[in-house]
C-alpha positions as CSV (number, residue, x, y, z in Angstrom):
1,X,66.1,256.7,264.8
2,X,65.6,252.9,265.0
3,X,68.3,250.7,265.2
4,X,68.7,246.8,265.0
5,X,71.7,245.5,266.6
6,X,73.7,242.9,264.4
7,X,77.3,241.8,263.4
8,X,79.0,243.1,260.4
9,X,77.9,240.2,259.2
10,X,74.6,239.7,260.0
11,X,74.0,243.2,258.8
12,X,75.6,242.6,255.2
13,X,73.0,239.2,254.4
14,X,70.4,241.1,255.9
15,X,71.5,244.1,252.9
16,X,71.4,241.6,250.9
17,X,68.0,240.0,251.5
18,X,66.5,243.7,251.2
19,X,67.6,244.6,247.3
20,X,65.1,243.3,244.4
21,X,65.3,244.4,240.9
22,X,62.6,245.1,238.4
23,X,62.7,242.6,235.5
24,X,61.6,243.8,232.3
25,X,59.2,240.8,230.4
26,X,59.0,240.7,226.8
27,X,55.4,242.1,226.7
28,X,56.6,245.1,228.1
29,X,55.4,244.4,231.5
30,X,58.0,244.5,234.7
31,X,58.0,241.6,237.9
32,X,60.0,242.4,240.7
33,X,62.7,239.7,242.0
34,X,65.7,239.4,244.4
35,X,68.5,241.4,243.0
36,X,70.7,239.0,244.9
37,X,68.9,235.5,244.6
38,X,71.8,233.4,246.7
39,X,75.0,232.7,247.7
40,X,77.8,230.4,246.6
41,X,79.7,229.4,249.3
42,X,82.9,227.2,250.4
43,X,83.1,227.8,254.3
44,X,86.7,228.1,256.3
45,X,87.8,229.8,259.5
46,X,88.1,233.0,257.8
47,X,84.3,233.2,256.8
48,X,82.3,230.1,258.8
49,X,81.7,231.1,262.1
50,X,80.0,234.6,261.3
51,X,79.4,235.0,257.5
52,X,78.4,231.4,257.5
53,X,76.2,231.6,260.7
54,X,74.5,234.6,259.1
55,X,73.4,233.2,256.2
56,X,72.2,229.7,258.2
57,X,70.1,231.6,260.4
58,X,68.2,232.8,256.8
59,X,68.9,229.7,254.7
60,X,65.1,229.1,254.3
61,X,64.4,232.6,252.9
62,X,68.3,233.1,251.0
63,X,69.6,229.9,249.8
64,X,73.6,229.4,250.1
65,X,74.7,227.0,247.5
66,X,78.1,224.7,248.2
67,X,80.9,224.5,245.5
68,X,83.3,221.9,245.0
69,X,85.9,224.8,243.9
70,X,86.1,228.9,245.2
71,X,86.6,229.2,241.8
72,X,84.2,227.1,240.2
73,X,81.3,228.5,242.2
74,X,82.8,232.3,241.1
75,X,82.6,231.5,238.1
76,X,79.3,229.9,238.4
77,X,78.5,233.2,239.3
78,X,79.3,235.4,236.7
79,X,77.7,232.6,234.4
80,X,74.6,233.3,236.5
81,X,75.0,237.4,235.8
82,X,75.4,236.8,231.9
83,X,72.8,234.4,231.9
84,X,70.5,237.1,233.7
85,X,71.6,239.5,231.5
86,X,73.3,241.3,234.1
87,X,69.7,241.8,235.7
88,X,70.7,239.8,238.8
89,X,74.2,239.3,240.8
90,X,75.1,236.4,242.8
91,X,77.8,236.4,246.0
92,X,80.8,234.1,246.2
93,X,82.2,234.1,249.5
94,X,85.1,231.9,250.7
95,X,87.8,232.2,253.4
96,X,90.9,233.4,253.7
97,X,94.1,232.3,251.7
98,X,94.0,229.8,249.0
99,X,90.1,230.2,249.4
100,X,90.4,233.7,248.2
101,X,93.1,233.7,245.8
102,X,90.6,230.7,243.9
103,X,88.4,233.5,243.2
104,X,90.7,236.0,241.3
105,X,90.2,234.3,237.9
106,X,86.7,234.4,238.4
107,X,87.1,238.0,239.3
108,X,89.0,238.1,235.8
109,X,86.5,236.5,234.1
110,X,84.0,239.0,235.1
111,X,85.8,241.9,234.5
112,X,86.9,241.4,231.2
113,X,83.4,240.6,230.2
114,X,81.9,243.1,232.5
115,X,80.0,241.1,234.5
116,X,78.5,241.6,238.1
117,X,80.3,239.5,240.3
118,X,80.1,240.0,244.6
119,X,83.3,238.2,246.0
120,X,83.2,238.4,250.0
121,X,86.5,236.6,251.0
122,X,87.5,236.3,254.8
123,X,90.6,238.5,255.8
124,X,93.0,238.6,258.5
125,X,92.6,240.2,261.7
126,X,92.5,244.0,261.9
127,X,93.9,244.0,265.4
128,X,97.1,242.4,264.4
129,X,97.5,240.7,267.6
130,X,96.7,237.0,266.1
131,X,99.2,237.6,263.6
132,X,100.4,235.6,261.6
133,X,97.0,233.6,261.6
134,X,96.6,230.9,259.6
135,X,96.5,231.1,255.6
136,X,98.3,234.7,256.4
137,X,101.1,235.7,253.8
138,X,103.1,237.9,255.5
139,X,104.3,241.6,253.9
140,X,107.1,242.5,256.4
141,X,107.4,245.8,255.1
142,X,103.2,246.6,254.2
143,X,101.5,244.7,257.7
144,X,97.7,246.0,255.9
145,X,98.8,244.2,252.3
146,X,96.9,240.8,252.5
147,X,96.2,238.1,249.4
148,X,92.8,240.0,249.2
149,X,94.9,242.9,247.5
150,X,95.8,240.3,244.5
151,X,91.7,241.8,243.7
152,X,92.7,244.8,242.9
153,X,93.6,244.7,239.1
154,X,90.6,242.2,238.6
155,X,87.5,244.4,240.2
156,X,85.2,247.5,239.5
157,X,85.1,248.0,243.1
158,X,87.8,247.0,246.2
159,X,86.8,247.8,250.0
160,X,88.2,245.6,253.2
161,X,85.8,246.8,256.1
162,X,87.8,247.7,259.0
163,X,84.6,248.7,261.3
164,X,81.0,247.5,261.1
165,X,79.4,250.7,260.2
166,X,81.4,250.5,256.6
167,X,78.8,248.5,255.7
168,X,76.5,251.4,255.4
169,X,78.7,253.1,253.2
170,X,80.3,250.3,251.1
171,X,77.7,247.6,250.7
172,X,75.4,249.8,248.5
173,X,78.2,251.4,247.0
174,X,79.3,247.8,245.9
175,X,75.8,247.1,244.2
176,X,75.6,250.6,242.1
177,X,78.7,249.8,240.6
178,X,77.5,246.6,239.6
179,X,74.3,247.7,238.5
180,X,76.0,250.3,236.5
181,X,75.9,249.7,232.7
182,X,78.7,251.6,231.8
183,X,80.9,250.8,234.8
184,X,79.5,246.9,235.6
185,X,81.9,244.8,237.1
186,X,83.2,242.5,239.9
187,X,82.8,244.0,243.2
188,X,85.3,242.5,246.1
189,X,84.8,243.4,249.8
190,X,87.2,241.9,252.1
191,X,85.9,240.7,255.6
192,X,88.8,240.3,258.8
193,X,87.7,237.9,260.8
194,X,87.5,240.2,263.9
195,X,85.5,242.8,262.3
196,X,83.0,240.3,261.1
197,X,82.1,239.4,264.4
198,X,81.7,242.9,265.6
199,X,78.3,244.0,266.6
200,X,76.5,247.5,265.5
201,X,73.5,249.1,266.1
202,X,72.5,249.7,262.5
203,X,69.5,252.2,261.5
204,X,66.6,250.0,260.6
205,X,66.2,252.1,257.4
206,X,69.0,250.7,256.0
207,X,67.3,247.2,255.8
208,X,64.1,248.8,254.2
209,X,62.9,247.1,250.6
210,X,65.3,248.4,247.5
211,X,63.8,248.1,244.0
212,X,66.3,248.6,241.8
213,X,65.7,249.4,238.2
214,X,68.3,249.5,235.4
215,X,69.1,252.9,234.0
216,X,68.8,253.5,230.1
217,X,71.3,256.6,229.5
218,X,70.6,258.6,226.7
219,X,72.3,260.1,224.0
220,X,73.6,263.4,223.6
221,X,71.6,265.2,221.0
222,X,74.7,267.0,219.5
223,X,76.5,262.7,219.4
224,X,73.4,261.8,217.9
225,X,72.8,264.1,215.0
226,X,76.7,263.4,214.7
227,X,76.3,259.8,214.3
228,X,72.9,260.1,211.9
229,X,74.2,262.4,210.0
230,X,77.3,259.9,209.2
231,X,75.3,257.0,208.8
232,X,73.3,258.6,205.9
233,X,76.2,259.0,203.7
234,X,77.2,255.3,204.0
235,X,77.2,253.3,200.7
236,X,78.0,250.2,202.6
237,X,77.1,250.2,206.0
238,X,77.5,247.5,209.0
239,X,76.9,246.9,212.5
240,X,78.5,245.0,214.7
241,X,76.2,243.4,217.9
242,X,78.6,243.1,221.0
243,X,77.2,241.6,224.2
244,X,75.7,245.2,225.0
245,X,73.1,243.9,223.1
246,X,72.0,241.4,225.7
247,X,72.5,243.5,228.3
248,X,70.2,246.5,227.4
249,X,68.1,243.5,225.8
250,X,67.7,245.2,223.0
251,X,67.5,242.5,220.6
252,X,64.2,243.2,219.1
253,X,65.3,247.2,219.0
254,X,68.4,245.8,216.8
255,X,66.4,243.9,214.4
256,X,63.8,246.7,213.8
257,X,66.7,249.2,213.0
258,X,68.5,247.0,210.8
259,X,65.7,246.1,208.7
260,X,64.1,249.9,209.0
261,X,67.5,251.3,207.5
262,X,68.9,248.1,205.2
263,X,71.9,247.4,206.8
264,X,73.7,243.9,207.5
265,X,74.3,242.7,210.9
266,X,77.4,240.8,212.5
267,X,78.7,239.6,215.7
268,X,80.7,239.6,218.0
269,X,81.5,236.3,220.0
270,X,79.7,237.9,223.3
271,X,76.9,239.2,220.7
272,X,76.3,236.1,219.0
273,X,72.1,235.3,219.0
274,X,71.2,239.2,218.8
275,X,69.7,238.4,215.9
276,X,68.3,235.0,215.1
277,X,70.3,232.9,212.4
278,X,67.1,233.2,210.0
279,X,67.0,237.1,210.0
280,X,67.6,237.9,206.7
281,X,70.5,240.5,207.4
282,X,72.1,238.1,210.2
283,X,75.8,237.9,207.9
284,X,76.9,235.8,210.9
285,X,80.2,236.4,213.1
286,X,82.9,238.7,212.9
287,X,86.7,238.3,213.6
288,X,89.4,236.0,214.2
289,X,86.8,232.9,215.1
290,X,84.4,234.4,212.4
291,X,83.1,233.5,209.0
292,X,83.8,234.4,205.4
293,X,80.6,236.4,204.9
294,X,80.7,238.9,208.0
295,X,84.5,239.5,207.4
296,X,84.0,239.9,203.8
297,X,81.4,242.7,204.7
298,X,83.1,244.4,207.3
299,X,86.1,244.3,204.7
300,X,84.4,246.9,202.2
301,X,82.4,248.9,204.9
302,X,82.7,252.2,205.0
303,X,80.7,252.9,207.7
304,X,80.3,251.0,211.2
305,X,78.4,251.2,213.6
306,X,79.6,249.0,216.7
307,X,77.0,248.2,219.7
308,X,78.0,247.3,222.8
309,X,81.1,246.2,221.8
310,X,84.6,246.0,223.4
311,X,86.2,245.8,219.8
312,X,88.5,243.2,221.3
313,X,91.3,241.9,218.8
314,X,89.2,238.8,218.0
315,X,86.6,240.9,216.6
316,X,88.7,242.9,214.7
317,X,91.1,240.6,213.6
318,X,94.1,243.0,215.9
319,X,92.1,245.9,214.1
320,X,92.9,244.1,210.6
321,X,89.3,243.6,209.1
322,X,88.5,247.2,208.4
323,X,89.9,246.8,205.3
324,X,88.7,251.1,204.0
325,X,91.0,253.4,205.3
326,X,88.5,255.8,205.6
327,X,86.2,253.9,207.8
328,X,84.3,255.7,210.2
329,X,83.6,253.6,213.5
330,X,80.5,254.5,215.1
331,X,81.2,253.4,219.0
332,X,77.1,253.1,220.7
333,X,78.2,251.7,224.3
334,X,77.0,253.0,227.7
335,X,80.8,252.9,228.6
336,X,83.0,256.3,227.5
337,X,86.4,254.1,227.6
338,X,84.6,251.7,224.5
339,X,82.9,254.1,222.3
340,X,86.1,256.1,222.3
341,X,88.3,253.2,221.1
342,X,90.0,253.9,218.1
343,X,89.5,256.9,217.0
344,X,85.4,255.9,217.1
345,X,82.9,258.6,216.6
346,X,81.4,258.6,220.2
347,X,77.4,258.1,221.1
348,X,77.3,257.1,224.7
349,X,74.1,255.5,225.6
350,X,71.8,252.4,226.3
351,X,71.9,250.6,223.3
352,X,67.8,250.3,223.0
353,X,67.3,253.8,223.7
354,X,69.9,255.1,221.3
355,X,68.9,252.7,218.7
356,X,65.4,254.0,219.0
357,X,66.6,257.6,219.0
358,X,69.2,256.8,216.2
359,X,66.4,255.3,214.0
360,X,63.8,258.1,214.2
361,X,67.0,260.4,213.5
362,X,68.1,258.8,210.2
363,X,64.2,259.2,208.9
364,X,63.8,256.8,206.1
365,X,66.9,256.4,204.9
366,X,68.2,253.0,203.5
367,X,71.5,251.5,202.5
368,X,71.6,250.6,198.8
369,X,69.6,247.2,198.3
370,X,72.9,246.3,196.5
371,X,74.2,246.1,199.4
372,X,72.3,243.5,201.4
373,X,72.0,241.4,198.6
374,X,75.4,241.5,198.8
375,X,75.7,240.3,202.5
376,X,72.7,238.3,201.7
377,X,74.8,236.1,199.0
378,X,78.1,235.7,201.1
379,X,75.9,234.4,204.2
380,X,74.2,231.9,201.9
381,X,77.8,230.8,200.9
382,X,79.3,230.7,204.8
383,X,75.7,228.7,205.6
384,X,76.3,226.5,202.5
385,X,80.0,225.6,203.9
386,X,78.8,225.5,207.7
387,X,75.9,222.8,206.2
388,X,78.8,220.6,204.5
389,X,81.2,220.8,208.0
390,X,78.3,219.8,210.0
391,X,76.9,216.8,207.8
392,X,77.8,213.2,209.7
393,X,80.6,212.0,207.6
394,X,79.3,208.3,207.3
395,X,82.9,207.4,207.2
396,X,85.9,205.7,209.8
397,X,87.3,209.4,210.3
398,X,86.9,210.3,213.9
399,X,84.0,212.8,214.8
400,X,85.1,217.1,214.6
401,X,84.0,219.6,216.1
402,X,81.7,221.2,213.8
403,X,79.9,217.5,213.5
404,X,79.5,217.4,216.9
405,X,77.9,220.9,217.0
406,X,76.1,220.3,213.8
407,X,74.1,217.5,215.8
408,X,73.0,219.7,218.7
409,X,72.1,222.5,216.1
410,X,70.0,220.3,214.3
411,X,68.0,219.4,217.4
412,X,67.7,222.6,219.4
413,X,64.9,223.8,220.2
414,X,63.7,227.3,221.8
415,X,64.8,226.0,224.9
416,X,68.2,225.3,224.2
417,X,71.2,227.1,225.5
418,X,74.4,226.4,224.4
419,X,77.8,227.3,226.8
420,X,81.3,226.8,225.7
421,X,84.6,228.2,226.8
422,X,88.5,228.4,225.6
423,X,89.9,225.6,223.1
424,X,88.4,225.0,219.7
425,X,84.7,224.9,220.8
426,X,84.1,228.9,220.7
427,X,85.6,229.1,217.2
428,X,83.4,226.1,216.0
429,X,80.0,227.3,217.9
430,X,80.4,231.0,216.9
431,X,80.1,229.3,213.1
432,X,77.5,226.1,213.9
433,X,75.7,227.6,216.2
434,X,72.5,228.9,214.1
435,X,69.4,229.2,216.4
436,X,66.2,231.1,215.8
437,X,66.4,231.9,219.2
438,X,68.1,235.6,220.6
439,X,70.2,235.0,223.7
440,X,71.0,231.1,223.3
441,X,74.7,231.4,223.4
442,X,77.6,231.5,226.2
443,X,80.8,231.7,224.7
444,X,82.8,232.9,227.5
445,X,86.1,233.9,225.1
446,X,86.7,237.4,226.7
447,X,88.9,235.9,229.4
448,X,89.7,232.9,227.6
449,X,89.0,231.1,230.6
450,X,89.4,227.1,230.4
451,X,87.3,225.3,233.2
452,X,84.7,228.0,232.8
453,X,82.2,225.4,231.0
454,X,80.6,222.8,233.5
455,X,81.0,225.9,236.5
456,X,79.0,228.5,234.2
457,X,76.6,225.7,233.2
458,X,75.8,225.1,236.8
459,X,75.3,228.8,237.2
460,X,73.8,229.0,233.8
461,X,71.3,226.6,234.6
462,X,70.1,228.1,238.0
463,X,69.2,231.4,236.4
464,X,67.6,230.2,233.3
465,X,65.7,226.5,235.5
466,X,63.2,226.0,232.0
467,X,66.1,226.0,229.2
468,X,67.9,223.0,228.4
469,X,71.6,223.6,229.4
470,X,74.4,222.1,226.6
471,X,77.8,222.2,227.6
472,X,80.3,221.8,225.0
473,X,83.6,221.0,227.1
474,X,87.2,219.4,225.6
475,X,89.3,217.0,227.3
476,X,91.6,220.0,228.4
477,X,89.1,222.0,229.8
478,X,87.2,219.2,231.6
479,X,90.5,218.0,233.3
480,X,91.3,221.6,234.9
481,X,87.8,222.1,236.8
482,X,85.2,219.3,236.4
483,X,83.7,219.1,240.1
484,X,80.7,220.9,239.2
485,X,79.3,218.1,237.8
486,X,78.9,216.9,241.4
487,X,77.4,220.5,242.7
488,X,74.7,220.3,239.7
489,X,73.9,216.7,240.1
490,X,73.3,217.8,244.1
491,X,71.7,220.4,243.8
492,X,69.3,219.5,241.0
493,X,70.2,221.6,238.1
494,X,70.4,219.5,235.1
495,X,73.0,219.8,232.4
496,X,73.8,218.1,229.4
497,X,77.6,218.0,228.7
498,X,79.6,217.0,225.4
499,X,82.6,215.8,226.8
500,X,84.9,216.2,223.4
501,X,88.6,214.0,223.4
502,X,91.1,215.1,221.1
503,X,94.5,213.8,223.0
504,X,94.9,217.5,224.5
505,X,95.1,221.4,224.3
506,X,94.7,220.9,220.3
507,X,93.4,224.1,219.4
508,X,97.4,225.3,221.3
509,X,98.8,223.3,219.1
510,X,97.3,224.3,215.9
511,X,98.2,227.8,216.8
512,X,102.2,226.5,218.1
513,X,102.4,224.4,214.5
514,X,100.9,227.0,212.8
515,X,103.3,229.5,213.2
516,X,106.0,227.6,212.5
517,X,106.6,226.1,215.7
518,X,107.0,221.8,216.5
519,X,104.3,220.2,218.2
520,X,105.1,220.6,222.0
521,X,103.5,220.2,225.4
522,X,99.8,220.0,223.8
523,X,98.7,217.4,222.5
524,X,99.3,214.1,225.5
525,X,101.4,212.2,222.5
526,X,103.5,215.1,222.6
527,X,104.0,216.0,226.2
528,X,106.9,214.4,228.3
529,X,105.1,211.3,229.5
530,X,106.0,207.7,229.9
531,X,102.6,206.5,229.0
532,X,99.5,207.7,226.7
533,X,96.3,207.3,228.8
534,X,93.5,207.5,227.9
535,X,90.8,209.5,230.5
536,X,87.2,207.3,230.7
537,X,85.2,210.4,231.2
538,X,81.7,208.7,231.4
539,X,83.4,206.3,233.8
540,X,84.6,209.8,235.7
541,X,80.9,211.7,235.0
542,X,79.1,208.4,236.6
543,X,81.6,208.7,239.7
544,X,80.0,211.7,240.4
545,X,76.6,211.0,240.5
546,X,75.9,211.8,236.7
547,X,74.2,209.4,233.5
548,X,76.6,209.1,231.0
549,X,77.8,207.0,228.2
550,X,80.8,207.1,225.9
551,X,79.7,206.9,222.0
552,X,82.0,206.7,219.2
553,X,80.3,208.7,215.8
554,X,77.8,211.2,215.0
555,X,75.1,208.6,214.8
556,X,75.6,207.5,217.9
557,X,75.8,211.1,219.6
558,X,72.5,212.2,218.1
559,X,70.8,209.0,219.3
560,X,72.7,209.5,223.0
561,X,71.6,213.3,222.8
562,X,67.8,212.4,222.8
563,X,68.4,210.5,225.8
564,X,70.5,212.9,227.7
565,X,67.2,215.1,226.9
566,X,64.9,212.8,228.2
567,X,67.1,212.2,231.5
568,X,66.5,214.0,235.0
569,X,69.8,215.1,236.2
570,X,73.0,215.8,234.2
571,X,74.0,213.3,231.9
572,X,77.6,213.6,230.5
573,X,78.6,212.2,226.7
574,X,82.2,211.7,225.7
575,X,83.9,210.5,222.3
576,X,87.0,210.9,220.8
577,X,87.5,213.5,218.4
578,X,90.1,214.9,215.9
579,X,92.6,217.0,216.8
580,X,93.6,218.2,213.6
581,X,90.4,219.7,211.8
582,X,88.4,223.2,212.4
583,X,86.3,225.2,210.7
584,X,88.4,227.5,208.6
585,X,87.7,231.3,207.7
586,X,88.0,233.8,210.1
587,X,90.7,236.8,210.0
588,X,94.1,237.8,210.6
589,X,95.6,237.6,214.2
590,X,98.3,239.1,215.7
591,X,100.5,236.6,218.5
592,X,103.8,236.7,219.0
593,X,106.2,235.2,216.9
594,X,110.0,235.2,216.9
595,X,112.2,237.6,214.7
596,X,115.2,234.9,214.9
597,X,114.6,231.2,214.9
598,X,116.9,228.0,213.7
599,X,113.1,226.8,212.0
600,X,112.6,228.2,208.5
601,X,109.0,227.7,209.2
602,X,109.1,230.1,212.1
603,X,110.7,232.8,210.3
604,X,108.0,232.0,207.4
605,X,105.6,232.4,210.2
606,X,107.2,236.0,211.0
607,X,107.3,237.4,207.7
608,X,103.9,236.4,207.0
609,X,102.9,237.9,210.6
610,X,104.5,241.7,209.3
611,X,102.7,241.2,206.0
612,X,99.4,241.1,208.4
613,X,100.3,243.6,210.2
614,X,100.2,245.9,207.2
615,X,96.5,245.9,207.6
616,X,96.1,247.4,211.0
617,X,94.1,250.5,211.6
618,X,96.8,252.2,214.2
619,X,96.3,254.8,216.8
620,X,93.3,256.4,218.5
């Protein structure tokens, strides 16, 4: 056997470097690419002098990309793996400590939205006899427990390698995970800094060329007759597009079926742009952040068939918008754990496959054309209200949200690719954002995770280089992580970002007043300070290399927008806007809210909370 003698590290980029993927184009035809096409690193001691020597020694061939933030460039990441469509995984690595406990939210992130993530975080010495080392937080009762353990909850996969020949075992383990459909997630693999710098002689074989190709599970016959069978004695059927759609990009698969068998479609947030806006059975969002039409439908359904969806609450309103108590959920996902949910009839498989298989099962059988003009009627009344929301104003009112989304809907072309986070902005862009264009949208709302926005749009932006990159980002989000605007303007990825001022966390605070509660802690004017300021975010932008301007109406934004478009590195626009209006619609929610409070208007709150509750579809 041949054998190539190189440090644990050494041997892990060189792993690495040997995995490619085969893409799947939308002629049908397949090009093969790097599986892993970089690395986002911050160095320390824990990772520098090996991990970080590695990957200079091949920096020509495997680019290593510096972030301002371990868990900006994470997240950057996982941005990356959605925008790939989970076709292609990019490595974080940082060093030990703080480095690595940046990096758990990421890790969150990912996992919640089941995302391929590869976190390589320095570790302390497996010999012990350093200890403590720097950055080391000591268990005096567990020695081996480390901050790397603080992974645990928020990966797929956990390894620390305590000799070099692990790597033969755990790296490819790692990437099979990932590459998983059902199981896809964040895969951590700690690194001490000892047994990184330990040599090997590895087989050669190991480092032979990979291709990878996605596997498309399908059905069980006996699930699918099951689910056909079902679906044929629907009066008023619906299905929901989760994110699965993307991922088995099965977008053109969807729209055939829907239109083959009559049946309205809806979204989830993740799902949003299976189905372009125009599509004729597209009844718009579902849930908490979703529109009058699509909850209206899903309301009177009596049959539902849910791709590649988690169900999370805000898609089901906290299981509130199947309004039939007889409703049978259909559950298509590649993952057992989802198509189980809720007492879902079950039909594990890729969702283009099964869809296909689905389709020729049900023969030609079609819902009732009462029916979708049904759906078709409530969408034209939720495009009718999103039309008035969007329209410039004309007036002194300060700018909203929809507005502002309104004018980057209105200009979008194929290219564009819109990315938003926590706050407001997901509830407003799941509503505005109407392209003609199937996998345009980045909501990340399955975390929640503020600060995601100008990190993913970096990321974003590097795995899809010919779309144009919008980032819609509030005051509160831009504050927590911002520093990518300095990576992106660096490293040449251009971004366009809609810096949006409404005096604080104001989406918080319509949920705090709302149910019942006294403004508190949100909005600035609200906060225990001794003086308002206000934050000159172009001023901030241009510090860091970007264009920007600040502009103060819709006018002015759509005129500043063209530029932004015409400009050759990210170009950041800010302008106040008001705190105190939102798209309404949407569905019942379930938070917290308390059973005894000296506020009548929280114990309002509470009774109107149990009347919800009322609605909930309960057990599995």
């Amino acid at each position: 056997m041949q054998t190539v003698r190189l440090t644990t590290a050494q041997a892990i980029v060189r792993y690495l470097m040997a995995q490619y993927i085969e893409l799947e184009q939308p002629d049908g035809s397949t090009t093969e690419a790097r599986l892993v096409p970089g690395v986002y690193a911050i160095f320390g001691h824990g990772n520098v002098t090996c991990l970080g020597h590695a990957l200079q020694e091949v920096a020509d061939d495997f680019p290593t990309w510096r972030g301002q933030n371990e868990q900006g460039m994470a997240l950057a990441a996982t941005a990356y793996a959605k925008a790939s469509r989970r076709r292609q995984i990019m490595v974080a690595t940082s060093s030990v400590g703080p480095g690595a406990t940046n990096m758990v939210t990421a890790a969150g992130v990912a996992m919640a939205n089941r995302l391929p993530l590869l976190l390589l975080a320095g570790d302390t010495f497996q010999s012990r006899i350093p200890d403590p080392v720097l950055q080391q937080v000591e268990h005096f009762g567990e020695p081996s427990t480390t901050v790397n353990d603080a992974f645990r909850p928020v990966v797929r996969y956990w390894d620390r390698l305590t000799r070099p020949e692990q790597v033969v075992q755990s790296l490819p383990i790692a990437l099979h995970t990932m590459l998983d459909p059902g199981d896809c997630g964040p895969a951590f693999i700690g690194l001490p800094q000892d047994v990184q710098a330990e040599a090997y002689d590895y087989p050669e074989r190991f480092f032979a060329r990979t291709v990878h190709r996605m596997r498309r599970p399908r059905p069980d016959t006996q699930e699918l007759a099951e689910a056909a069978s079902r679906l044929r004695t629907a009066e008023r059927p619906l299905i929901i597009a989760g994110g699965g759609v993307h991922w088995s990009l099965a977008e053109p698969e969807l729209a055939r079926f829907a239109a083959a068998h009559n049946i309205p479609v809806v979204e989830t947030v993740a799902g949003r742009t299976s189905l372009v806006s125009g599509d004729p059975l597209n009844a718009g969002t579902l849930g908490v952040t979703g529109c009058t039409s699509a909850n209206a439908l899903a309301g009177e359904a009596d049959v539902v068939l849910a791709v590649g969806s988690r169900l999370q609450d805000f898609a089901t309103g906290s299981w509130t918008v199947f309004k039939d108590e007889n409703v049978a959920i259909i559950g298509l996902n590649t993952a057992r754990f989802d198509a189980t949910k809720h007492r879902s009839l079950p039909l594990v498989g890729d969702a283009r496959t099964t869809l296909a298989e689905l389709s020729e099962a049900m023969g030609e059988w079609r819902s009732p054309d009462e029916w979708s003009d049904r759906a078709g009627a409530e969408t034209a009344q939720y495009h009718a209200y999103i039309d008035k929301l969007a329209a410039p104003s004309g007036g002194p009112d300060l700018p909203t949200y929809a507005q502002v989304v309104g004018v980057v809907d209105r200009a979008a072309d194929a290219s564009t690719y819109a990315l938003t986070a926590a706050g407001g902005f997901p509830g407003e862009l799941v509503n505005g954002w109407r392209s003609d264009t199937v996998h345009s949208f980045d909501a990340e709302y399955g975390f929640s995770c503020m600060g995601y926005e100008i990190a993913g749009g970096w990321g974003a932006k590097m795995a899809l280089p010919d779309r144009e990159v919008v980032v819609f980002v509030g005051d509160g989000s831009y504050l927590m992580m911002n520093s990518d605007l300095y990576s992106s303007v660096l490293s040449g990825h251009k971004l366009i970002v809609i810096v949006c001022d409404n005096g604080g966390f104001a989406v918080i605070n319509r949920l705090q007043t709302g149910q019942g509660g006294a403004p508190f802690n949100n909005l600035i004017a609200d906060c225990n300070v001794r003086d308002v300021v206000s934050v000159d975010f172009a001023a901030h932008a241009a510090a860091m290399g970007c264009e920007s301007e600040t502009v103060t109406d819709i006018g002015e934004l759509e005129a500043a927008f063209e530029r932004a478009r015409a400009a050759d590195r990210t170009y950041v626009i800010a302008l106040k806007t008001d705190a105190y209006s939102w798209t309404e619609g949407g569905s019942f929610w379930e938070v917290g809210v308390p059973e005894v409070s000296d506020r009548a208007t929280v114990l309002d709150a509470r009774a109107e909370m149990d009347a919800g509750k009322a609605d909930q579809r309960v057990g599995w």
